[in-house]
Every structure is written in C-alpha cells, then in structure tokens.
Backbone as ProteinMPNN parsed JSONL, in Angstrom:
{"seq_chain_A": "XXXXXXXXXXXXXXXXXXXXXXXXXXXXXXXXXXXXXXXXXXXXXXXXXXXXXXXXXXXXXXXXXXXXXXXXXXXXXXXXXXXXXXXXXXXXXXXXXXXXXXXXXXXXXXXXXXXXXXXXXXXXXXXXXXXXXXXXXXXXXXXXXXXXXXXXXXXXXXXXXXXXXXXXXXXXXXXXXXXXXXXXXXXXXXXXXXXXXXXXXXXXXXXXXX", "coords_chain_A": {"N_chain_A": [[138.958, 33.109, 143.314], [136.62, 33.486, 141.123], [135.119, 32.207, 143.22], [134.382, 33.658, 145.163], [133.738, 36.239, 144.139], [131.102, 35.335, 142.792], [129.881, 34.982, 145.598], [129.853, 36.973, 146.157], [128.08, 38.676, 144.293], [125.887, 37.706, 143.824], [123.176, 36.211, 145.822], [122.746, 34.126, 148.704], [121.864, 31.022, 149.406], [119.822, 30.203, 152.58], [119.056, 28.397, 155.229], [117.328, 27.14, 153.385], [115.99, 28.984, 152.436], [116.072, 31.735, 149.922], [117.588, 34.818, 150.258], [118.206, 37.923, 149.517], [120.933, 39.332, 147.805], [123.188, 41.547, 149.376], [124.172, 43.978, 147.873], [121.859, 44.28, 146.111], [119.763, 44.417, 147.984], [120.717, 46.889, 149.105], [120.389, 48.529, 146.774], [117.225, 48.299, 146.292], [116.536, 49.123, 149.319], [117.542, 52.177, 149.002], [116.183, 53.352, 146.962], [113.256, 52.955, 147.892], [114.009, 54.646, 150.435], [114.954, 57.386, 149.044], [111.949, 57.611, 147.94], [110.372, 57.839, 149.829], [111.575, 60.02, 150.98], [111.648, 62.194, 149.133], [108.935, 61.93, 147.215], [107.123, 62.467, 144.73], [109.307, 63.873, 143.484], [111.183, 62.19, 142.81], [109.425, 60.198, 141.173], [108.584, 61.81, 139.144], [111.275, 61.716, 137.691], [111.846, 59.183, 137.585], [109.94, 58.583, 135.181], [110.404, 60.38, 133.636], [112.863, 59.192, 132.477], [111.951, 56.919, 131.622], [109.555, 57.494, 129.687], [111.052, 58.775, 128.053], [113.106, 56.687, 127.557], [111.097, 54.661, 125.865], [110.605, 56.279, 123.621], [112.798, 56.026, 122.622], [113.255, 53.487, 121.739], [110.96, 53.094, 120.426], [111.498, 54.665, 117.882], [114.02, 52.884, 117.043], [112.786, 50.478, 116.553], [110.889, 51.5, 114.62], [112.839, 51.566, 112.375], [114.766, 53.781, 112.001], [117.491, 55.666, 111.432], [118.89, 57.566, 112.447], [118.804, 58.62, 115.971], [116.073, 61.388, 116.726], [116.541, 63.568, 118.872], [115.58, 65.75, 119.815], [112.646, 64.941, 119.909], [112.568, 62.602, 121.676], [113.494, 64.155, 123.849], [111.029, 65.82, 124.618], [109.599, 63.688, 125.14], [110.791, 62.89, 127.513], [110.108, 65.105, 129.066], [107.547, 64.932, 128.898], [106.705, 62.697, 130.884], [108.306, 63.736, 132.691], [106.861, 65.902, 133.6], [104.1, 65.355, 133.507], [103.042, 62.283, 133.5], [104.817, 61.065, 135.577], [104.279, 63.021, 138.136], [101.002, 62.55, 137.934], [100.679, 60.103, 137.96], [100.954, 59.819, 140.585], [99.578, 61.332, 142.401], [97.511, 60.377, 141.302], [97.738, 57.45, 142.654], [97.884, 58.339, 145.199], [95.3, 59.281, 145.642], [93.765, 57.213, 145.227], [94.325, 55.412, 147.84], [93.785, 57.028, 149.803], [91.544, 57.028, 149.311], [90.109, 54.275, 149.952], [91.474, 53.445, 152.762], [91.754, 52.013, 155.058], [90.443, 49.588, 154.933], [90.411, 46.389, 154.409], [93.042, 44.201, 153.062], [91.643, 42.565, 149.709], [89.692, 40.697, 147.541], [87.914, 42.194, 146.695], [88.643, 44.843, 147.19], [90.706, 45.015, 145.462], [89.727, 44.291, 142.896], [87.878, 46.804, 143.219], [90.075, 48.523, 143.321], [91.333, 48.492, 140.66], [89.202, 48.547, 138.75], [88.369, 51.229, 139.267], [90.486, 52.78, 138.331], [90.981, 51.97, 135.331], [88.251, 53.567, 134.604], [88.486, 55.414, 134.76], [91.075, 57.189, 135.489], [92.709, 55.714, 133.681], [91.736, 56.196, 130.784], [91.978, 59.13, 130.892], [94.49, 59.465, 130.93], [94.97, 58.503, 128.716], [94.125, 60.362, 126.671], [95.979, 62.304, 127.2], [98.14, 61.617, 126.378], [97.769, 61.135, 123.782], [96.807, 63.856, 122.893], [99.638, 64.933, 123.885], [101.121, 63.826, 122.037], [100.083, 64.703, 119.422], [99.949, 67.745, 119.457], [102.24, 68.504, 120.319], [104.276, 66.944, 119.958], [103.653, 65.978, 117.018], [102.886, 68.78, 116.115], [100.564, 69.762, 115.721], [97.164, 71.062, 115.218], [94.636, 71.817, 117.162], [92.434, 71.151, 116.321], [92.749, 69.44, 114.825], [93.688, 67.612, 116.886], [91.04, 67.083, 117.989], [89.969, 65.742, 115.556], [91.467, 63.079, 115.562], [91.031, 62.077, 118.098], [88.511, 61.96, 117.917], [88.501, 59.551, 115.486], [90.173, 57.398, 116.399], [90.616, 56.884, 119.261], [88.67, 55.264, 120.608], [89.296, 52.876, 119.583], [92.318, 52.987, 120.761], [91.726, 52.705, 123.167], [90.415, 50.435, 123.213], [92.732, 48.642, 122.974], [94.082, 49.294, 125.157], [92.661, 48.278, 127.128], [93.107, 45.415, 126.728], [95.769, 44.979, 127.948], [95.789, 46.881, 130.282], [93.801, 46.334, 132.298], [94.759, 43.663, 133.38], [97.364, 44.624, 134.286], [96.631, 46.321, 136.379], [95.063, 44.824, 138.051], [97.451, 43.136, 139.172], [99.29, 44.908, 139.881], [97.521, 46.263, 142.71], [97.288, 43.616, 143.863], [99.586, 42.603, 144.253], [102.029, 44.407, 144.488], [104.089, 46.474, 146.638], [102.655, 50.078, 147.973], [104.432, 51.941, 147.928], [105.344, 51.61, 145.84], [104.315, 51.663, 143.782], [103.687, 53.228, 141.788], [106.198, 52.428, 140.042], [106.121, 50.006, 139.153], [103.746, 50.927, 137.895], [104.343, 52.774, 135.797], [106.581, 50.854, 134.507], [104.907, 49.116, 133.424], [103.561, 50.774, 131.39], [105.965, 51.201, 129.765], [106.201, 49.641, 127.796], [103.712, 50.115, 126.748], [103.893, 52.91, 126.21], [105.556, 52.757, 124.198], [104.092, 51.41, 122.219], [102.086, 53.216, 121.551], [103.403, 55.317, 120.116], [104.397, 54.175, 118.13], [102.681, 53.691, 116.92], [101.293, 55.931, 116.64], [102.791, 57.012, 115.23], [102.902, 55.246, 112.322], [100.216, 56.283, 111.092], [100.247, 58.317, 110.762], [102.268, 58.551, 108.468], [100.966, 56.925, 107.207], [98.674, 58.426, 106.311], [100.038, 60.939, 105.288], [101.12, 59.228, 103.116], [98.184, 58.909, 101.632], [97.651, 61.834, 101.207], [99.856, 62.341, 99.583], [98.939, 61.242, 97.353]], "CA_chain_A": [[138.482, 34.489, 143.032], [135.07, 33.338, 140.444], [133.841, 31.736, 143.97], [134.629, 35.114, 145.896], [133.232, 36.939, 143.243], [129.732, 35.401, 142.637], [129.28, 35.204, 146.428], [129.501, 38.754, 146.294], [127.104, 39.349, 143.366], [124.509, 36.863, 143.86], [122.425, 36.022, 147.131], [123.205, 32.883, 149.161], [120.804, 30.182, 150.269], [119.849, 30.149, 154.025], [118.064, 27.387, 155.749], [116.425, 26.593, 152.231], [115.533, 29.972, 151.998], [116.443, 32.596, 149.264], [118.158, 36.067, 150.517], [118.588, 38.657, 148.4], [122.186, 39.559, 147.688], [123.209, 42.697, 149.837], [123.951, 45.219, 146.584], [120.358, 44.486, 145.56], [118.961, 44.957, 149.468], [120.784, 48.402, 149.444], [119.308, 49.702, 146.274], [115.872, 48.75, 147.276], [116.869, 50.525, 150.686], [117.888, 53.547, 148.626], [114.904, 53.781, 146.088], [112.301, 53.272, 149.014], [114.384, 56.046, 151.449], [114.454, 58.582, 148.136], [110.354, 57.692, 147.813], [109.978, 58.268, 151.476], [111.596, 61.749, 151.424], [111.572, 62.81, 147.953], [108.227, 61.094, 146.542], [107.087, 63.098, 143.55], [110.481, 64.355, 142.112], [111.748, 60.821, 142.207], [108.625, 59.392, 140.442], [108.815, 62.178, 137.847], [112.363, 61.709, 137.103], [112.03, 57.853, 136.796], [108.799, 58.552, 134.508], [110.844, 61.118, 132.346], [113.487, 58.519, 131.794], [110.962, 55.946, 131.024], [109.073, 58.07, 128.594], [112.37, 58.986, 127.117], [113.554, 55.387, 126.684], [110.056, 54.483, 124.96], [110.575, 57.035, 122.344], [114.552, 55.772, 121.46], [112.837, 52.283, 121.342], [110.189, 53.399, 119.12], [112.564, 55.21, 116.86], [114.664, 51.884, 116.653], [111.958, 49.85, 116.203], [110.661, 52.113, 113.001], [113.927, 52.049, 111.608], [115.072, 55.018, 112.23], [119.268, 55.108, 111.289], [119.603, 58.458, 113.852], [117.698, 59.327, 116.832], [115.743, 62.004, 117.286], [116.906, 63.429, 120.061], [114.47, 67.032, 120.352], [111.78, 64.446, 120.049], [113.115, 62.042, 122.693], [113.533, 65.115, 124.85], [109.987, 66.125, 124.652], [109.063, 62.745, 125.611], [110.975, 62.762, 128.732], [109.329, 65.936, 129.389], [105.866, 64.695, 129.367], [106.679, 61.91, 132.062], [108.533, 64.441, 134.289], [105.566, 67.333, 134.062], [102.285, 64.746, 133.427], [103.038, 60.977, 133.891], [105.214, 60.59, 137.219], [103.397, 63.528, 138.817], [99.663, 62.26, 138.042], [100.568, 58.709, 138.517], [101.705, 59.839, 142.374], [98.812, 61.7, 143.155], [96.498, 59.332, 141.562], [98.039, 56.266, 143.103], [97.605, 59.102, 146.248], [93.811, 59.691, 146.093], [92.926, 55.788, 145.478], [95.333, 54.749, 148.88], [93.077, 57.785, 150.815], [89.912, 56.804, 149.288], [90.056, 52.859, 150.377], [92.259, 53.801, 153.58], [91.06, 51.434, 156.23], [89.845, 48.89, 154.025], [91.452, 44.978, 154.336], [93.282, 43.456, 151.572], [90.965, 41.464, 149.678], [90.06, 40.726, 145.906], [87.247, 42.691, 145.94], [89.482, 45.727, 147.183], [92.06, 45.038, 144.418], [88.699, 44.689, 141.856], [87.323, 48.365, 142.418], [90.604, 49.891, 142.643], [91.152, 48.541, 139.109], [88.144, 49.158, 138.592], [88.577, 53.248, 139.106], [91.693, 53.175, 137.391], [90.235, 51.659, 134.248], [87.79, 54.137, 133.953], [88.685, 57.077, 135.129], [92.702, 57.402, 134.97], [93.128, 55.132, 131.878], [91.344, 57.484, 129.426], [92.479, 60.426, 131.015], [96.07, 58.914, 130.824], [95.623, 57.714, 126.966], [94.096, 61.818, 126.18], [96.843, 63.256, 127.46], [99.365, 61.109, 125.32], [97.533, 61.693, 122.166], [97.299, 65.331, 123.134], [100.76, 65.276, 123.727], [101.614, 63.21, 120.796], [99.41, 65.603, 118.265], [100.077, 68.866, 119.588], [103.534, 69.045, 120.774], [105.019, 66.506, 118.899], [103.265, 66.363, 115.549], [102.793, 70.365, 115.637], [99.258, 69.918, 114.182], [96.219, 72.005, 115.923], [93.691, 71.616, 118.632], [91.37, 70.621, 115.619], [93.458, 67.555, 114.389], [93.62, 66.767, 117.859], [89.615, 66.414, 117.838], [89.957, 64.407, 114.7], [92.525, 62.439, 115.899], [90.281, 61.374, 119.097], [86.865, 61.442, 117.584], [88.553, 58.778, 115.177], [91.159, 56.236, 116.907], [90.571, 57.554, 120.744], [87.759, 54.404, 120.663], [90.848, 51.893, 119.143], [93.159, 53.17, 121.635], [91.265, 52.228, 124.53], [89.848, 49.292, 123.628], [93.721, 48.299, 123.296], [94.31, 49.803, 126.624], [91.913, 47.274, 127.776], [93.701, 44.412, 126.532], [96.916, 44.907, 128.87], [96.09, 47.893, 131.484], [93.355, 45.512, 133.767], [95.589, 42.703, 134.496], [98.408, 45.239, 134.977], [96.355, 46.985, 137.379], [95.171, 44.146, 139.288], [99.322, 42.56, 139.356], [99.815, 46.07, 140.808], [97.146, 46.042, 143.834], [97.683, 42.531, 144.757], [101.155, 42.012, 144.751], [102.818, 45.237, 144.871], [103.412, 47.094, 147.81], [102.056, 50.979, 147.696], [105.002, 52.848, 147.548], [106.512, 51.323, 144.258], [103.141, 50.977, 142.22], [103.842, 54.109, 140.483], [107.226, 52.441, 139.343], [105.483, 49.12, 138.57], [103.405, 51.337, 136.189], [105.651, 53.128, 134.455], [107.537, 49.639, 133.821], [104.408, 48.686, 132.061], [104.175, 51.86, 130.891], [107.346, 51.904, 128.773], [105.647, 48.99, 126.483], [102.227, 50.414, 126.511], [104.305, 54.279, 125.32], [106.159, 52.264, 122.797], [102.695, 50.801, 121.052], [101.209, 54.332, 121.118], [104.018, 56.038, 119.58], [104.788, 53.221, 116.718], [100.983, 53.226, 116.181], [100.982, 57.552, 116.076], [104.385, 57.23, 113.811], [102.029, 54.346, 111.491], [98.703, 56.616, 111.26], [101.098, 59.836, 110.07], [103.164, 57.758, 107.41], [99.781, 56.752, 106.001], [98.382, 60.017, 105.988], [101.279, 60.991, 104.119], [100.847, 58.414, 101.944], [97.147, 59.313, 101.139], [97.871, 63.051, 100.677], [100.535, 62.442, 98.371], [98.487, 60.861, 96.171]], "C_chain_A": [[137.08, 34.454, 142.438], [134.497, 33.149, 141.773], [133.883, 32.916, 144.711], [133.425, 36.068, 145.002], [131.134, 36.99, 143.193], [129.217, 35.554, 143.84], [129.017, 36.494, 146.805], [128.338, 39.644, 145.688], [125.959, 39.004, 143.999], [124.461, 36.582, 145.379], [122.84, 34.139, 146.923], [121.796, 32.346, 149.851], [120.915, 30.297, 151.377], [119.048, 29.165, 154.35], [116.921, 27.318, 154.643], [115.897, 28.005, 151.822], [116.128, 30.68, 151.284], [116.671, 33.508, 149.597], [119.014, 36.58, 149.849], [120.342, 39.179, 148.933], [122.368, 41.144, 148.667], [123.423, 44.202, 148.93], [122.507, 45.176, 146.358], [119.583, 45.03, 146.757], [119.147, 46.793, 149.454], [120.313, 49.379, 147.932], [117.922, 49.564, 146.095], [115.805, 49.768, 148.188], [116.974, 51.572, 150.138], [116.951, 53.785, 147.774], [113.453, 53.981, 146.967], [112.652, 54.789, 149.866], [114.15, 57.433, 150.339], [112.668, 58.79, 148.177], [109.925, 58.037, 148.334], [110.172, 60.072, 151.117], [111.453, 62.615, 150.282], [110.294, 62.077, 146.858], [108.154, 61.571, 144.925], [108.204, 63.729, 142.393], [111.079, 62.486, 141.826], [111.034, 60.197, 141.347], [108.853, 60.153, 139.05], [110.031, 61.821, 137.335], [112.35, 60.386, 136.609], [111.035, 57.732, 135.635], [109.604, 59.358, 133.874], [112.102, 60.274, 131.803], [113.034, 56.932, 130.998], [110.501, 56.169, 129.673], [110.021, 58.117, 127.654], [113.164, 57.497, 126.18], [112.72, 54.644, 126.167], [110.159, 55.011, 123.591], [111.627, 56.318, 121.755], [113.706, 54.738, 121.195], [111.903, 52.324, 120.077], [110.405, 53.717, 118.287], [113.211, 53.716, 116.013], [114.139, 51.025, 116.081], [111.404, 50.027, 114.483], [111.594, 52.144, 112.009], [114.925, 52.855, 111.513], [116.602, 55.042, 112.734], [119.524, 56.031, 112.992], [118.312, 58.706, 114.501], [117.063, 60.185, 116.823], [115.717, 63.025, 118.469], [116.073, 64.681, 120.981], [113.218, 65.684, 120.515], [111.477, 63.429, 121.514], [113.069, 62.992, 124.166], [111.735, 65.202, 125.536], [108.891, 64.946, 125.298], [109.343, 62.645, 127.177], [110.644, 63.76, 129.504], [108.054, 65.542, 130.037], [106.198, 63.431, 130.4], [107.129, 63.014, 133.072], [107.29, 65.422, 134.228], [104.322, 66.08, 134.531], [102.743, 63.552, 134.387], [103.522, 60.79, 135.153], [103.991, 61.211, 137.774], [101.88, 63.031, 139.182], [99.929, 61.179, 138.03], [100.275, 58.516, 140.178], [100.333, 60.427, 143.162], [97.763, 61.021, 142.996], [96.352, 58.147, 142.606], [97.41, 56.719, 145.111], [96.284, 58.978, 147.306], [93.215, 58.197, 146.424], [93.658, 55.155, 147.071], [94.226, 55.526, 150.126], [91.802, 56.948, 150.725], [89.278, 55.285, 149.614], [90.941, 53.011, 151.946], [90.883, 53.318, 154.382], [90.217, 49.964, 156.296], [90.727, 47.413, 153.997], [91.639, 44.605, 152.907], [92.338, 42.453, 151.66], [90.665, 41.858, 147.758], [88.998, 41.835, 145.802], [87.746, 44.314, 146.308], [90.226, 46.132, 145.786], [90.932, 45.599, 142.964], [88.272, 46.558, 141.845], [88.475, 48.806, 142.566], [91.239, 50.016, 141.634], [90.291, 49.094, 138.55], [88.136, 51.016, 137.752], [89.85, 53.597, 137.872], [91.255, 52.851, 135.995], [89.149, 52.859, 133.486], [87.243, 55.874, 134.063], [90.451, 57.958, 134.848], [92.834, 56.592, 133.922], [92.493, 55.968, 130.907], [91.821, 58.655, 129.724], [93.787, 60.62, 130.587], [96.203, 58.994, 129.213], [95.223, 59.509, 126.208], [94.693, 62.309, 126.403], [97.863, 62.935, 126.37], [98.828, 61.357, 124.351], [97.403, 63.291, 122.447], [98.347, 65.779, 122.749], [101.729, 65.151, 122.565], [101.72, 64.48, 119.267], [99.665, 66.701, 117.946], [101.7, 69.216, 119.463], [104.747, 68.484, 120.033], [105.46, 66.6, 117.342], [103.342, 67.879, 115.067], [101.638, 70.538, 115.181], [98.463, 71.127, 116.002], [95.197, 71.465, 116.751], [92.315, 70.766, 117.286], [91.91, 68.969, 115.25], [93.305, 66.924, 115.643], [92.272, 66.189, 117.785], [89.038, 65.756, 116.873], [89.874, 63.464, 114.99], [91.239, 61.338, 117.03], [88.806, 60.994, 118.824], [86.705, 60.009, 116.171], [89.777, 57.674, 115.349], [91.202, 56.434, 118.499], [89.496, 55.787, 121.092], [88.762, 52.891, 120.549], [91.755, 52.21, 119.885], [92.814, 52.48, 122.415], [90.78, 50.723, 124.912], [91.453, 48.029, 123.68], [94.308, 48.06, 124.609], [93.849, 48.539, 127.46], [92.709, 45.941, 127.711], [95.393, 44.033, 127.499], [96.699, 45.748, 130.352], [95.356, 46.863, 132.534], [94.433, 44.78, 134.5], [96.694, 43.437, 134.788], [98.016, 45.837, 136.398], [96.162, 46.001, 138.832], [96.007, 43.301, 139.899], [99.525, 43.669, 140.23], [99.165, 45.973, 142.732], [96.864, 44.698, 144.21], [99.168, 42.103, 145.375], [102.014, 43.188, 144.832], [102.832, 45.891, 145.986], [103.457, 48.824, 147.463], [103.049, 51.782, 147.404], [106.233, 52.483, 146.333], [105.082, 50.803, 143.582], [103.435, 51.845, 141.493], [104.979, 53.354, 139.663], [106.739, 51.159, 138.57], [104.656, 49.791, 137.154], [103.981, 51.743, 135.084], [106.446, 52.526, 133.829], [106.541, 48.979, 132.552], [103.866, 49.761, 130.843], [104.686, 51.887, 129.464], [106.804, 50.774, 127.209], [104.555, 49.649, 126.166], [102.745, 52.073, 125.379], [104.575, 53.977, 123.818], [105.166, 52.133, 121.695], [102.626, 52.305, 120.85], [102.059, 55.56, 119.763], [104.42, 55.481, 118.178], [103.047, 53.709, 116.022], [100.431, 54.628, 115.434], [101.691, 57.546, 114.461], [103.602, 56.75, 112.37], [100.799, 55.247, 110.829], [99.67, 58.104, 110.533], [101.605, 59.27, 108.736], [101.846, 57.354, 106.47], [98.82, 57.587, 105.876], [98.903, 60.826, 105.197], [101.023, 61.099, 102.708], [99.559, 59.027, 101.025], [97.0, 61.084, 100.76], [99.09, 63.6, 99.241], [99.997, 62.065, 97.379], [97.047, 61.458, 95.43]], "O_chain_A": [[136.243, 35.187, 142.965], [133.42, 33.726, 141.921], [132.684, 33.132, 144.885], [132.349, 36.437, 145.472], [130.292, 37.868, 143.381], [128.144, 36.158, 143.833], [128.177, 36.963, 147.572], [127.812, 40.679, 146.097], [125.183, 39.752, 144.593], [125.452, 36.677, 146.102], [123.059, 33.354, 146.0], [120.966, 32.943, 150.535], [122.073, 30.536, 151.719], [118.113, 29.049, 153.558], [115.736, 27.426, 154.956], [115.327, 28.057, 150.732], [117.283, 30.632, 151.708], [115.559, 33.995, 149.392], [120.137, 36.185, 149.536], [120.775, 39.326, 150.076], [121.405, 41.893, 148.505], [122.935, 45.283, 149.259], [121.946, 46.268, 146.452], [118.824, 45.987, 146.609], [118.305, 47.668, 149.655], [119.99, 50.567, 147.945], [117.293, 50.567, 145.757], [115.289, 50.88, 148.085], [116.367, 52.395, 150.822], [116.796, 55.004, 147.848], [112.687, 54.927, 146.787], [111.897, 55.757, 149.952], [113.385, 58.354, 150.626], [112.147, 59.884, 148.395], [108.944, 58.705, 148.005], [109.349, 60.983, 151.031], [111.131, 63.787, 150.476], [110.67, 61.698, 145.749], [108.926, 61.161, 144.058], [108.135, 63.964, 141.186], [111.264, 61.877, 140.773], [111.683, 59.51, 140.558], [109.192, 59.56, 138.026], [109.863, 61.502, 136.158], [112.718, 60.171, 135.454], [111.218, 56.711, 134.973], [109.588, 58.738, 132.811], [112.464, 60.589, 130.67], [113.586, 56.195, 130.181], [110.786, 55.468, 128.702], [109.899, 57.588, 126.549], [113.543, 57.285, 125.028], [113.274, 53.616, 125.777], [109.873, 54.368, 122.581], [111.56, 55.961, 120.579], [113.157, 54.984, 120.121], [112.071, 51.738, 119.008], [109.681, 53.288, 117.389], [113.023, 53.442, 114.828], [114.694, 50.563, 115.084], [111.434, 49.238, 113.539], [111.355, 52.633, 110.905], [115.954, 52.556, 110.907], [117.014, 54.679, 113.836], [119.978, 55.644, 114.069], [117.201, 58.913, 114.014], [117.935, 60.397, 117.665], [114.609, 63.205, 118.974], [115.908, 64.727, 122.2], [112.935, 65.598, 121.71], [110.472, 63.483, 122.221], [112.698, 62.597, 125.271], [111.35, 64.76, 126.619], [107.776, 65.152, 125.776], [108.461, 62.396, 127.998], [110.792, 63.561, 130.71], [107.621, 65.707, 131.177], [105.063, 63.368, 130.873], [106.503, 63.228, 134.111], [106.801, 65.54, 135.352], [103.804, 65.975, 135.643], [102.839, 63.634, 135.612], [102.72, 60.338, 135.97], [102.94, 60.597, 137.963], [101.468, 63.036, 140.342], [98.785, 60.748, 138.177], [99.708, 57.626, 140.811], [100.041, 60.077, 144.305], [96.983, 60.819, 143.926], [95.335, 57.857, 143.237], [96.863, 55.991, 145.94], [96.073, 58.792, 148.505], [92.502, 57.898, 147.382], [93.171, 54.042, 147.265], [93.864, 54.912, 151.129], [91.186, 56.375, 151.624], [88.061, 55.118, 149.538], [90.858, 51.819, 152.245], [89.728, 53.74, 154.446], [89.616, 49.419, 157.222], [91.833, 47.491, 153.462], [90.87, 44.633, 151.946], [92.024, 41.732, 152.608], [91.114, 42.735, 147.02], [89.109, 42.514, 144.781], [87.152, 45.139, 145.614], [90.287, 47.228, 145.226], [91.036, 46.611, 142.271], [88.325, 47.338, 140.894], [88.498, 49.858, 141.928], [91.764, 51.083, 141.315], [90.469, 50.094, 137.854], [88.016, 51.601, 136.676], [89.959, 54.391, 136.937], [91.171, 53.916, 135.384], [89.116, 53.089, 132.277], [86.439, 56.759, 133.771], [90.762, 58.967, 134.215], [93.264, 57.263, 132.985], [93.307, 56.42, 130.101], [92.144, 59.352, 128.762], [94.218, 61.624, 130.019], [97.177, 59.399, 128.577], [95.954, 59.903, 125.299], [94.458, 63.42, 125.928], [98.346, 63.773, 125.608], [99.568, 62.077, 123.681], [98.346, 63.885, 121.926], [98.524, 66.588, 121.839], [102.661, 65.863, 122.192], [102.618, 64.902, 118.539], [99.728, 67.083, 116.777], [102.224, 70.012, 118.684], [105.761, 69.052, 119.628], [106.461, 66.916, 116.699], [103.738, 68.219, 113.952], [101.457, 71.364, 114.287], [98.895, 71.582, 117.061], [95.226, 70.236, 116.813], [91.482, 69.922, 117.618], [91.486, 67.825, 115.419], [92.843, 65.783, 115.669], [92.157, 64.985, 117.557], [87.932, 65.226, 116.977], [88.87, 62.753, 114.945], [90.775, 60.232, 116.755], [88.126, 60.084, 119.298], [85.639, 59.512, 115.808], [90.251, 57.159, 114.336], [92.22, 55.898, 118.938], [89.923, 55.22, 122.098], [88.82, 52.03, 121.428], [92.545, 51.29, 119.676], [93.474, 51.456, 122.588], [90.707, 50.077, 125.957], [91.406, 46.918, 124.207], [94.84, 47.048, 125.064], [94.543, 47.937, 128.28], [92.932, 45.402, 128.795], [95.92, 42.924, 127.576], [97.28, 45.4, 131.38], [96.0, 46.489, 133.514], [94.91, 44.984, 135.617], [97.271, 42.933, 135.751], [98.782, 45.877, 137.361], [96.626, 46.106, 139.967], [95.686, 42.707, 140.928], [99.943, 43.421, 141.361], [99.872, 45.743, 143.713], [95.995, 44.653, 145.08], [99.622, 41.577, 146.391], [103.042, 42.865, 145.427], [101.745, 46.042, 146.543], [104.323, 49.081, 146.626], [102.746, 52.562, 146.501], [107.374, 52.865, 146.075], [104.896, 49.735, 142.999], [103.535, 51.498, 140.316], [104.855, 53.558, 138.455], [106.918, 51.174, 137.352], [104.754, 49.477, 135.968], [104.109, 51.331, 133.931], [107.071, 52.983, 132.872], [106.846, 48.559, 131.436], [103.812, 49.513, 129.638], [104.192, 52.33, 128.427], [106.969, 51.031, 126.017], [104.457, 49.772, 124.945], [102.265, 52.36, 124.282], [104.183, 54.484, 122.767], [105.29, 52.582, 120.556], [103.197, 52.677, 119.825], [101.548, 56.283, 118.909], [104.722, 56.213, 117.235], [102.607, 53.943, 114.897], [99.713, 54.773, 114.445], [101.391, 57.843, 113.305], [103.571, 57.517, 111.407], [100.387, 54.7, 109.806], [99.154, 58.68, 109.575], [101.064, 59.838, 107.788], [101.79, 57.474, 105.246], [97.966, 57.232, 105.064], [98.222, 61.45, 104.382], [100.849, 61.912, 101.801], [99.763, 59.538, 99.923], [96.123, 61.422, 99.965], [99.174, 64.536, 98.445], [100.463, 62.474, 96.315], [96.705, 61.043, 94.323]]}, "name": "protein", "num_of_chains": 1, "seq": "XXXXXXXXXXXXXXXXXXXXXXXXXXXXXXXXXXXXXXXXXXXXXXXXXXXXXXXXXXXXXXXXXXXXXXXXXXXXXXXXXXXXXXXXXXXXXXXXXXXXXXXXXXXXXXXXXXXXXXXXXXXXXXXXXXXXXXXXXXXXXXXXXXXXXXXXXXXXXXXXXXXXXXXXXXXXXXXXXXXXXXXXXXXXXXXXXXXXXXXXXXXXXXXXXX"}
C-alpha cells in the first residue's frame, strides 16, 4: 500500500528523466486554463490572498497574541483592487511593448530595467498610501511626511531584492505566470513593509509619549 501510495503522489523516473507526478500536471493544467479564460480575476484573487497572508504573517511575526482580522481584510483588498489588477496589465503593456523581440539578456535587462523604475516606485507609493491612509487612518498630509521621509529608504530596499527578482522572472518564467511569480516574492517584500510601517508607528508612539 506505502509503494502504491507514493507512486501515486510523487512523479516516476522515465528514461533518466524526471516527470512530474499527474496531480501536480493537472493543477498546473487548471491554473494556466483559469489564466487563459479568466486572467485578471484570477490574478486579483491570488494577489488578495497573498496580501492577506502577508499581513497574518506580519501580525505573528510582531507578536501579536490575536489577529487582526479588519486589518487583514483590508489587506486582501488592496491586492484584489491594486496589486493583481496592475501587476496584469503591467506585465500586459511590457509583453506588447517588446512583442516581436527574441529572448535574449539584453531583452530580460530593459524589461527589468522598466520595471525598476517605473512600476517599482509606483508599486512601493501605493503600499505606503495604502498603509497610511487606509490602514493607519492618518491624512493625505502624513502621507507626504511619511514619503518625503522613508519613501527614499524604501526604495533603496526595494533595490536590494526587486532586480534579481525581476530578472528570475523574465528569464526563466514563462509569461503567463509572472504575475504569480511576483506576488510569491511579493508576500516577503509585503511582510518587510508592513513590520517596518508597524516599527516606524510604535516609535512614534514612543516619542510622543514622552
């Protein structure tokens, strides 16, 4: 029955070669066929459960005995409205705007490149936006605090993980699962921002209490 069993789970060697187990083939098959016909609601939905399981993590991480769970919400919000959506149409415009173009490194280079410095800041102002406004409750002015002093420290963070994510994405991924590739790195990159918001409030706090 164990040898029944694992041959069922796990993929079997073939002429030296590795083939994936048939459960794993068919939910590839079924996450590609949803992408195909349902692109954008599927990306948001996996991006609002992403976002969502960033926040519990970040919670857990801080300590934090009970969840949150309006806060948590609000998180999985902003992936289904912002993050899937503008991942899908970004990932969209850069696929049009190189369309025709051979794989090659210096392909992969500018369309890191673009992403770096055009969707990565746009990406990291929306999350402190979202963070400041909707979360925190503060005002459109804190927000322009907020960014006119750690918006500079964000990014140069950003820098430190988003390139080589980007160029892991357009070399080795194929186009219609980069959004999910991002959002996987994503869910660490949410986590930092939200420990780092949680950190920057707590000692604000601190300095007003005293």
């Amino acid at each position: 029955y164990k040898r029944q069993h694992h041959e069922r789970v796990f993929s079997t060697r073939s002429a030296g070669r590795f083939t994936p187990a048939p459960s794993i083939e068919r939910l590839s098959e079924s996450r590609v066929a949803r992408l195909s016909s349902h692109p954008v609601r599927t990306k948001a939905v996996t991006a609002a459960a992403i976002q969502g399981a960033s926040d519990v993590l970040a919670q857990r991480l801080s300590g934090c005995k009970r969840i949150d769970a309006r806060r948590t919400a609000l998180f999985a919000l902003f992936g289904l409205a912002w993050a899937g959506p503008a991942l899908h149409y970004w990932q969209s415009f850069l696929e049009a705007r190189f369309r025709g173009r051979k794989q090659s490194l210096r392909l992969v280079l500018e369309k890191s490149l673009l992403d770096q410095t055009v969707y990565g800041p746009v990406a990291n102002l929306a999350m402190m936006a979202f963070i400041t406004l909707l979360v925190e409750g503060k005002r459109l002015g804190d927000l322009r605090d907020k960014v006119k002093k750690q918006f500079a420290a964000v990014q140069l963070n950003a820098y430190k993980v988003w390139p080589l994510a980007s160029v892991a994405n357009y070399s080795l991924v194929p186009p219609q699962l980069r959004v999910l590739f991002m959002n996987g790195v994503g869910l660490a990159w949410s986590t930092f921002l939200i420990l780092s918001a949680q950190g920057k409030a707590r000692g604000g706090k601190k300095k007003g209490d005293r």
